[in-house]
C-alpha positions in Angstrom: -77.4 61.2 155.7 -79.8 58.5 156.7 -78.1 54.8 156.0 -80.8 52.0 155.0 -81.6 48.7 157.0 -78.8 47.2 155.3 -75.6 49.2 155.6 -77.6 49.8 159.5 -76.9 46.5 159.8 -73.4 46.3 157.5 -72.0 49.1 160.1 -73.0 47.3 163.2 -71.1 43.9 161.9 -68.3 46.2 161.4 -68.3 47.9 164.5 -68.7 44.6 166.4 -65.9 43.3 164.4 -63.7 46.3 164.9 -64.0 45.7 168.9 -63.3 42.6 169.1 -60.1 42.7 168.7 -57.8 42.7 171.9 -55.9 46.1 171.0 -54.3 46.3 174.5 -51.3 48.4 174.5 -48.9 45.1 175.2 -50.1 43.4 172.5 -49.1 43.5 168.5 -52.1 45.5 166.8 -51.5 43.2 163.3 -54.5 40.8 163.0 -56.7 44.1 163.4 -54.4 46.1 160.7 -54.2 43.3 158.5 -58.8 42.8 158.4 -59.1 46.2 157.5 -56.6 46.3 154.8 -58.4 43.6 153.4 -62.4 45.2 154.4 -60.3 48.4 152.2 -59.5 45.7 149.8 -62.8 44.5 148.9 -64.2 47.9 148.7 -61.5 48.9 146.2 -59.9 51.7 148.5 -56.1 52.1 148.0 -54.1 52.3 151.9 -50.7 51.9 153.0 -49.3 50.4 156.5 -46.9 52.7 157.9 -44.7 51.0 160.3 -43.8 52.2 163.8 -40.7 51.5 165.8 -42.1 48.6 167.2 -42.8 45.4 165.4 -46.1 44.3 164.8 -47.3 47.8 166.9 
């Protein structure tokens, strides 16, 4: 599958996006769960958060 200038471009946002986000063990994952429910959100694709023992991990 070869991807057009465009969604080149709209993965590489994403990707760079994705990263950013400080997902170090110690710290609560939520701000990065909570921008790709709503990137699933635009797109129209149904999800569900499954918890963990751990709040906000």
């Amino acid at each position: 599958m070869i991807l057009s200038k465009a969604e080149q471009m709209d993965t590489v946002a994403i990707l760079e996006k994705l990263v950013s986000f400080d997902t170090t063990s110690r710290n609560a994952n939520v701000a990065l769960v909570e921008w790709i429910e709503s990137w699933l959100d635009m797109h129209g694709v149904s999800h569900t958060r499954s918890h963990g023992p751990e709040d906000g991990k």
